[in-house]
C-alpha positions in Angstrom: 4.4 -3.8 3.5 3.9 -2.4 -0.1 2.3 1.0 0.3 -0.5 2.3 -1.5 0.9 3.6 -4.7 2.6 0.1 -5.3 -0.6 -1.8 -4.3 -2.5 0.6 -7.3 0.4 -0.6 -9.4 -0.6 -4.4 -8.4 -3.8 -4.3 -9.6 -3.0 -2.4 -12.7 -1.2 -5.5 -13.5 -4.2 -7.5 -12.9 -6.4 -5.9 -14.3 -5.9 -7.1 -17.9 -6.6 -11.1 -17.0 -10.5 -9.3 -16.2 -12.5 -11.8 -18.2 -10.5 -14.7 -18.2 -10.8 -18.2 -16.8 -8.3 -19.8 -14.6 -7.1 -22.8 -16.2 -4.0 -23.8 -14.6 -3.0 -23.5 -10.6 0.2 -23.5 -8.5 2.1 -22.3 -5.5 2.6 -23.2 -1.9 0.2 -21.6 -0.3 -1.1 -24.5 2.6 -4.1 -22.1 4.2 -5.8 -21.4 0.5 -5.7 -24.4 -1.5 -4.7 -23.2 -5.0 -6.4 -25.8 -7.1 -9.7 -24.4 -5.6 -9.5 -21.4 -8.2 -9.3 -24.3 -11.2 -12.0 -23.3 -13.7 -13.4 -19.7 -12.3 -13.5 -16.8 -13.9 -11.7 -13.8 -12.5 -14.6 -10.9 -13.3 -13.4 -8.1 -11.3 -10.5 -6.5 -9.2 -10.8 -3.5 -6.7 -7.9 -2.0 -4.5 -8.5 -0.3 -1.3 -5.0 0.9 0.7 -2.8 -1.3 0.9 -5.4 -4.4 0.0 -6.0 -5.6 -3.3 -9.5 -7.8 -4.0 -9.7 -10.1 -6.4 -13.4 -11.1 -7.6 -13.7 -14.7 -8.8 -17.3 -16.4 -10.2 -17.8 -20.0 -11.4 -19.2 -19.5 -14.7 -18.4 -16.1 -17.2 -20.2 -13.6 -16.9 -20.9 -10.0 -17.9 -17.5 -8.2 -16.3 -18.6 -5.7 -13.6 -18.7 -2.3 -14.3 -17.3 -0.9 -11.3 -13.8 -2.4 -11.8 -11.9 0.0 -9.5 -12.1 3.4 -11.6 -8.5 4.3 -11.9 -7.6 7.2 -9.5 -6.2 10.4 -12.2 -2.4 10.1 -11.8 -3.2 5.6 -12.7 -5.2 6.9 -15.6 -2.3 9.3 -17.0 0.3 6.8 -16.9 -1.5 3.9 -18.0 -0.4 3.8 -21.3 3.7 4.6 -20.6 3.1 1.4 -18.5 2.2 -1.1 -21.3 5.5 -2.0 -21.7 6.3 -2.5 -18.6 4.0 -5.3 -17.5 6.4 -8.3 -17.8 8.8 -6.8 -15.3 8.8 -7.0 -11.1 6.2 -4.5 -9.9 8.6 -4.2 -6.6 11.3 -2.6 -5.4 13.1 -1.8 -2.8 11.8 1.9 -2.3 8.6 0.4 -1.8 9.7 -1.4 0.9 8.8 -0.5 4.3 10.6 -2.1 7.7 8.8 -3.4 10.5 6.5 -6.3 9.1 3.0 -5.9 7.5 1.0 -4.0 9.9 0.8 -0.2 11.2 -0.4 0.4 14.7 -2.6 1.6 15.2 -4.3 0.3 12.2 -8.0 0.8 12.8 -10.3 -1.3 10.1 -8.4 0.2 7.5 -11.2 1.5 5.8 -13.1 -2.0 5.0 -15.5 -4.3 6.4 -13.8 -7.6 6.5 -15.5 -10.7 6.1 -13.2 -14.2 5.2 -12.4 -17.4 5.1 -10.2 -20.3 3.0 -12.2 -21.8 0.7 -15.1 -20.5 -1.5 -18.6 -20.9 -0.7 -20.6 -22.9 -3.6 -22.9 -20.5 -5.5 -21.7 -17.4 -3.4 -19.5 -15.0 -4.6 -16.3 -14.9 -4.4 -13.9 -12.2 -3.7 -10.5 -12.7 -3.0 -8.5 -10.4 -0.2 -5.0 -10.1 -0.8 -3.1 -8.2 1.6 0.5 -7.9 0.7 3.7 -9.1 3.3 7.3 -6.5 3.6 8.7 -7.5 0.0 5.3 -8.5 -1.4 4.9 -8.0 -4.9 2.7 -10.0 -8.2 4.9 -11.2 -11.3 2.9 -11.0 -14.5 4.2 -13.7 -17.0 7.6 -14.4 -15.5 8.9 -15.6 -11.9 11.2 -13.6 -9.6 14.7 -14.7 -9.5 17.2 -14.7 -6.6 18.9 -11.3 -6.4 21.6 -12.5 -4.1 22.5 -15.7 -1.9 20.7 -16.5 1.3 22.0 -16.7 4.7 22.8 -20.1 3.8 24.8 -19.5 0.6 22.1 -21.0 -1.2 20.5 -18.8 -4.4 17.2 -20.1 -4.4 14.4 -18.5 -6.4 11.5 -17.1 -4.1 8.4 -19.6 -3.9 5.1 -17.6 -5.2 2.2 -18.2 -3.0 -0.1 -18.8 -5.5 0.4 -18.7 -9.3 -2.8 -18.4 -12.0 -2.7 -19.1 -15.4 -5.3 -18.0 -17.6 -6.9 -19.3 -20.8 -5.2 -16.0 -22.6 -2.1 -17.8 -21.9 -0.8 -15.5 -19.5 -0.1 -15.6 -15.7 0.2 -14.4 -12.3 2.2 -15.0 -9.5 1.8 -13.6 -6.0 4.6 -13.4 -3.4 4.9 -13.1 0.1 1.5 -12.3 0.9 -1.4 -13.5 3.4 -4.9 -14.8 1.2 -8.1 -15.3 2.1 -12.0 -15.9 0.6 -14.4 -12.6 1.2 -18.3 -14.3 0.5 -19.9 -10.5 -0.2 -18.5 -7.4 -1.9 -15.9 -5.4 -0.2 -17.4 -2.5 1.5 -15.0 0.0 1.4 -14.9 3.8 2.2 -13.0 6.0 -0.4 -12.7 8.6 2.2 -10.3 7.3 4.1 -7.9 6.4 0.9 -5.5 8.7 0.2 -5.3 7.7 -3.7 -8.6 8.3 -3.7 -10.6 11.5 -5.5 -12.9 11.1 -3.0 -10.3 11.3 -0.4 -12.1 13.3 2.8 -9.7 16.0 4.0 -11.8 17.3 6.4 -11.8 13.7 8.1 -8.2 13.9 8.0 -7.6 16.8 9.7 -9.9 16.2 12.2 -7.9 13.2 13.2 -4.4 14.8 13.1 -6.0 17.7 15.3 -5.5 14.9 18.3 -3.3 15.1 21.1 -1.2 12.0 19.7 1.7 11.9 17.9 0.8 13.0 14.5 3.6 10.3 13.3 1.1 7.5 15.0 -2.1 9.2 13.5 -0.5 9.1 9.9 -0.6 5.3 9.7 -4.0 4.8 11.3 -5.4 3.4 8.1 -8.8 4.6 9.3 -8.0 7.8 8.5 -4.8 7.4 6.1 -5.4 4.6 3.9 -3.2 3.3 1.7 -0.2 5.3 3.6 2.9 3.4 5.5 6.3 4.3 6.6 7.9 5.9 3.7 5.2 8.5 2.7 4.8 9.2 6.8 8.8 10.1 6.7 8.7 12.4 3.7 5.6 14.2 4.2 6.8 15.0 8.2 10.0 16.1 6.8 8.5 18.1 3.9 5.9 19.7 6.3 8.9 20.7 8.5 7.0 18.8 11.5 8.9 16.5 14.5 7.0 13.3 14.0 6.4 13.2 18.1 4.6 16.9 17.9 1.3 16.4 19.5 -1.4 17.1 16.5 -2.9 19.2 19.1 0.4 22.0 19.0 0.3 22.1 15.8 -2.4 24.9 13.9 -4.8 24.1 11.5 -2.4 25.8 8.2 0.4 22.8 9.4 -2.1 19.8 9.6 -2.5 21.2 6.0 0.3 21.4 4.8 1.6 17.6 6.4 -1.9 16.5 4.2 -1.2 18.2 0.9 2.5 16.7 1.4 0.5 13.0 1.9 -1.0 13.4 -1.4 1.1 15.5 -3.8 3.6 12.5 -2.6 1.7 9.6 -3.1 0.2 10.9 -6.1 4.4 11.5 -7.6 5.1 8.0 -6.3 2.2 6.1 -8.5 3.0 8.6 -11.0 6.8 7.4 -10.9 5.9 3.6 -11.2 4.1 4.1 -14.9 7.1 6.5 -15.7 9.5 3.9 -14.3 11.3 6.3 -12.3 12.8 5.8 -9.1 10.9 7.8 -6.5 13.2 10.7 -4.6 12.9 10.7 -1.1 14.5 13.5 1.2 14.9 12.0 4.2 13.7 7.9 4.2 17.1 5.7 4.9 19.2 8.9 4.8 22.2 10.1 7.1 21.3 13.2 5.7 18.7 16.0 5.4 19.1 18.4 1.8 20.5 20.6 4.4 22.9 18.5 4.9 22.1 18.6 8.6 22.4 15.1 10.2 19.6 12.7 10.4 18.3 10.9 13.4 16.8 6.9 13.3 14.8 6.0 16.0 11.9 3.6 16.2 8.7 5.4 17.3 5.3 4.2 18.2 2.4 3.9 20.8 3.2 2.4 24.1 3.2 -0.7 23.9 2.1 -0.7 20.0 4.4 -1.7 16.8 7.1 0.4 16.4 8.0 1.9 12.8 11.8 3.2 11.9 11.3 6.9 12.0 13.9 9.2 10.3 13.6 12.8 11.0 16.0 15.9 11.2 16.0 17.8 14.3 17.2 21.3 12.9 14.7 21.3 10.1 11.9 19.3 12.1 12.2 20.9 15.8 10.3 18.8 18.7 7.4 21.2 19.6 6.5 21.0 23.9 3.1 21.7 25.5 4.6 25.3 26.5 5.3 26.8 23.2 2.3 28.4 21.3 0.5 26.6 18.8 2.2 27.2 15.9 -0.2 28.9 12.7 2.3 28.7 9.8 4.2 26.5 8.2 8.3 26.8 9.2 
């Protein structure tokens, strides 16, 4: 599932067609019938995480003015990116294995209200939430990269494609629709993109006696954040990703957050640059050390399990006899 900095990157994309009308539909999207967006207006887009919301309104209107200030990194690397916006917004460092969900996952920051076609009169805000290899196409179609299991080389199938009256369009792959019938509520706090992101909430969350690997994607707290900033962050913190929050003292738990955010903020940087972001340890035999890297799949009992790569001489396993641990290794 895209992570947050590619899902900001997604709606910078969008965010031009803001004023247009829809006036030509596609795709094979079966639950959300795409010749229901025939004629409205697309007036506003918002991001929240990993979700990107789409506002859509029967007649034009004034646009709204809160259309999803741009966090600061977004806003500094909005203009390298005009040239850019004809080209795939994925790729395969954004990608993250195991599916499209994080346990746990909490409410991910939103209230979530939905359904698959609009209401008449009501307004209309579409949720998209984005699949493993999701990514939006501005004014081009993705192209098969390689032959499929069957030998065939078939061009992905968008899920829904929108053209709009400035003769432009969309298309949106691999990823799960629906109609929201009131304004997202979301809470900035939790984002980690955000410049209202709540550090003290953070903490207080890590503190716990799980996992801190497990509390990194609970998107209540960590919004926004998947399996490749958990990896590098744990690694750059120097922290086993099964070390009990609880172990670890307070100047750690700050450290693992400054290395959520000075990460994410490189990585969204990075995709208005277009430069590849570096990770140390993600898919890697191994460490800068040069120590070797361990794979394992970690998560709750009985919960989704995410690949986890970590480096046992650099990130050593913490136990419930050792003292809690006050600086960073």
């Amino acid at each position: 599932m895209p992570e947050g900095p590619l899902v900001r990157k997604f709606h910078h994309l969008v965010s031009p067609f803001v004023g247009q009308q829809v006036v030509k539909t596609g795709g094979s999207s079966k639950k959300l019938n795409p010749t229901s967006f025939q004629s409205l207006w697309l007036q506003d887009t918002q991001v929240h995480g990993k979700k990107l919301f789409l506002r859509f309104d029967p007649d034009e209107e004034t646009v709204s003015l809160h259309n999803s200030p741009l966090s600061e990194p977004l806003r500094k690397g909005e203009q390298k990116d005009k040239a850019r916006n004809h080209q795939e917004a994925s790729d395969p460092s954004s990608r993250s294995p195991g599916g499209d969900s994080a346990v746990p996952s909490g409410d991910d920051g939103l209230q979530c209200m939905g359904g698959d076609t609009p209401a008449g009169g009501a307004e209309r805000w579409l949720q998209v939430s984005f699949g493993l290899f999701g990514s939006i196409w501005v004014n081009e179609f993705s192209r098969a990269k390689k032959a499929n299991k069957r030998g065939d080389w078939r061009d992905p199938i968008p899920r829904l494609v929108l053209h709009f009256s400035g003769s432009g369009f969309l298309a949106f792959y691999n990823c799960q629709m629906a109609w929201r019938f009131s304004s997202p509520v979301v809470r900035p706090t939790s984002d980690i993109l955000s410049e209202k992101f709540h550090r003290g909430q953070a903490l207080e969350a890590l503190g716990r006696e799980l996992p801190v690997c497990y509390t990194l994607l609970d998107q209540r707290y960590f919004s926004g954040l998947g399996n490749i900033i958990k990896n590098e962050a744990l690694f750059r913190a120097r922290i086993h990703p099964l070390s009990p929050g609880s172990l670890l003292g307070l100047p750690r738990l700050e450290a693992l957050v400054d290395h959520v955010v000075a990460f994410s903020a490189d990585w969204l940087q990075g995709k208005f640059q277009g430069t590849q972001q570096h990770t140390q340890i993600y898919q890697k035999e191994q460490c800068p050390a040069g120590h070797q890297v361990v794979k394992e799949s970690l998560g709750p009992p009985g919960g989704f399990q995410r690949l986890t790569w970590w480096c046992p001489q650099c990130q050593p396993r913490l136990s419930a006899d050792e003292p809690k641990q006050v600086q960073p290794s």
